[in-house]
N, C-alpha and C positions, 0 to 999 in steps of 0.2 A: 477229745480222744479220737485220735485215726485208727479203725478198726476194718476188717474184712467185714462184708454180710455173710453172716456163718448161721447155717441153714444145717439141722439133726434133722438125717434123713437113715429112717431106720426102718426093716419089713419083721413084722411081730403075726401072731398065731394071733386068733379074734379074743384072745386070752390075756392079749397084752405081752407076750413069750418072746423070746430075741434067738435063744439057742440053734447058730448056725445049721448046724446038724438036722434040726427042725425043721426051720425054715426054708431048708434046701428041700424038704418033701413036699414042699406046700406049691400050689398052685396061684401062681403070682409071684416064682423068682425073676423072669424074665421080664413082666413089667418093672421090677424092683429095678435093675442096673438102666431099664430105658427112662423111668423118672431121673434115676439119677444124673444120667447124661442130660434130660429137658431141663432140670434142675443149674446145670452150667455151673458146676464145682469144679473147676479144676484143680482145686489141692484138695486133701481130704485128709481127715486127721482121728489117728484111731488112740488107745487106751495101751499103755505096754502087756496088759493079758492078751488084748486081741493081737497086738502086734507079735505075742511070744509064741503063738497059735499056727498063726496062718503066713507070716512075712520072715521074724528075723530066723537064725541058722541055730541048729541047738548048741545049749550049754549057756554059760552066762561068763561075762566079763569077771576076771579076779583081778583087782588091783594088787599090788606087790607094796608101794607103800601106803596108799589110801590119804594121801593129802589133798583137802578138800581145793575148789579150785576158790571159791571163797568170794566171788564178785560177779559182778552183772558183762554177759560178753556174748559175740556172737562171730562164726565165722562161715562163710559163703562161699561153697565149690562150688557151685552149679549156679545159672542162672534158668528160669525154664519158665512154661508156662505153667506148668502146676506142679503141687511135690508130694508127695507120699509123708507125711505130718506123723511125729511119732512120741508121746509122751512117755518120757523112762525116766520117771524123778532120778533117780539114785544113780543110775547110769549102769545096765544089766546086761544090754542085749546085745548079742554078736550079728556083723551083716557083711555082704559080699564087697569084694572092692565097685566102686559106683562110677568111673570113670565116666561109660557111655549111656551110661542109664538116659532112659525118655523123660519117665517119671522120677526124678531123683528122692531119697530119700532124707526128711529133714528131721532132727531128733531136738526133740525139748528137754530141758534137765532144769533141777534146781541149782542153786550155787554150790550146794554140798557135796556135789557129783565130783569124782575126783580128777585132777588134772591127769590122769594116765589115761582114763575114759577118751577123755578131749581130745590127746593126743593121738588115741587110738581110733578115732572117729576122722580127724585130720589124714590119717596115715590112709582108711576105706576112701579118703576122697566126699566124704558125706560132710553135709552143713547141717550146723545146731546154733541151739541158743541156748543159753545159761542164763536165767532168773529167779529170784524168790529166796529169800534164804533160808526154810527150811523146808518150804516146800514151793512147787513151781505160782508165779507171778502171774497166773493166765490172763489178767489182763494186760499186763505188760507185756505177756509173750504175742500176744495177739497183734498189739502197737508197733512190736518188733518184727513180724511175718507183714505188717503191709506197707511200712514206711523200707526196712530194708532188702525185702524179696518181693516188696509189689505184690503181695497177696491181696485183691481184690474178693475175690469171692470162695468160701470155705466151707468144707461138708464135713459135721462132727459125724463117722460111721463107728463112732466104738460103741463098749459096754458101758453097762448101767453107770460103773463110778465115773468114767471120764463126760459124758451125758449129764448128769447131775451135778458136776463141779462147774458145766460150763452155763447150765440152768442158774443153779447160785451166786455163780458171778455174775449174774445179768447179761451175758453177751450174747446169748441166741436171737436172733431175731426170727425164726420160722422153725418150726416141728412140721416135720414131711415124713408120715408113717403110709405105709403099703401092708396093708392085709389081706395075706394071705388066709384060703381057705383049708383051716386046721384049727384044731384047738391041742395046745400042749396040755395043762396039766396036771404035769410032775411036780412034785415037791421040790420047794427053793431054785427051781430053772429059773435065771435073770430074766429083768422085766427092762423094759425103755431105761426107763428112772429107778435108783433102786437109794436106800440109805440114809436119808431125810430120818432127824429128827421126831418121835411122835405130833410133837405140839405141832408143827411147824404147818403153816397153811397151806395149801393147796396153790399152784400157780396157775391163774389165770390167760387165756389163752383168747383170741379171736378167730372164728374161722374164713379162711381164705378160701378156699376151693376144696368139693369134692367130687371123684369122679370114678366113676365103675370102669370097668372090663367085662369083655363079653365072658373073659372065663369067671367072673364072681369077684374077683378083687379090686379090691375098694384103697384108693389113695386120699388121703388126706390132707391137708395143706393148712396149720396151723399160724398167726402171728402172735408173737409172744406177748 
């Protein structure tokens, strides 16, 4: 299988805490984005909550007649060094037209995602993939981000669910957390990983490197 090395590089409260909001109080944002750049991700690939949050436009996609597009496909407006990675099983999120974009945006879907979506994604000028038939093929889409966009190396930055799907499929090879000095807290604020089964075992982990900061924050550098 030809895959990206796709590296979960996430900054949490010493709590285990991800909640942006948070994390932006904490002391250790600005080594967070310089890992992430020593890190040499140039595509980075988020979760459709985080992308509904911080990236797409508000409101959500209505299809008019909702017919699924029903088969495995992929289409490529942009070629680039890296792409802004976007999972929307269903096909949801509204975005700007992408003509001259640096970073373009790439959106992932399942097969059930309706052909108006697609069309609608064609029209913004952005590139997707369609996999999985009732929900996304992440290994396949993954096979598809390196043999037909040359994605080499990939940074999962989303939330707990999109983290944990890519945990379960087996394709992470590195956990790169940055902790920040704070402790969250709060009741039910998302963790790294969140969702797992009770029975379900623990994932095994080796470590790679750790390294301080004169302000207190601690990076991490896990192999899966």
């Amino acid at each position: 299988m030809k895959k990206p090395t796709i590296v979960c590089h996430m900054m949490t409260s010493i709590d285990g805490r991800i909640d942006c909001a948070m994390v932006g109080q904490l002391a250790g944002v600005e080594e967070y984005y310089a890992t992430l750049e020593e890190l040499n991700l140039p595509s980075t690939l988020s979760g459709r909550v985080t992308a509904q949050l911080e990236m797409a436009l508000p409101g959500t996609f209505q299809a008019k007649r909702n017919e699924p597009f029903g088969k495995e496909g992929f289409s490529k407006k942009a070629s680039a060094n890296g792409y802004e990675i976007i999972v929307d099983t269903k096909g949801t999120l509204l975005w700007d037209d992408e003509a001259d974009a640096v970073k373009p945006h790439l959106i992932i879907t399942s097969e059930q995602v309706p052909k108006e979506y697609l069309d609608y994604l064609d029209e913004k000028r952005i590139s997707w993939i369609a996999c999985g038939k009732e929900k996304i093929d992440l290994k396949r889409a993954v096979e598809i981000l390196a043999e037909e966009f040359n994605v080499e190396r990939m940074g999962i930055v989303g939330g707990p669910a999109i983290n944990s799907a890519f945990l379960e499929a087996g394709l992470l090879d590195e956990i790169s957390i940055l902790i920040g000095l704070g402790i969250d807290g709060r009741k039910g604020m998302p963790g790294v990983f969140d969702g797992f089964p009770m029975e379900k075992a623990p994932a095994l982990l080796k470590l790679k490197e750790a390294k301080t900061y004169e302000n207190g924050a601690v990076w991490l550098r896990y192999l899966v």
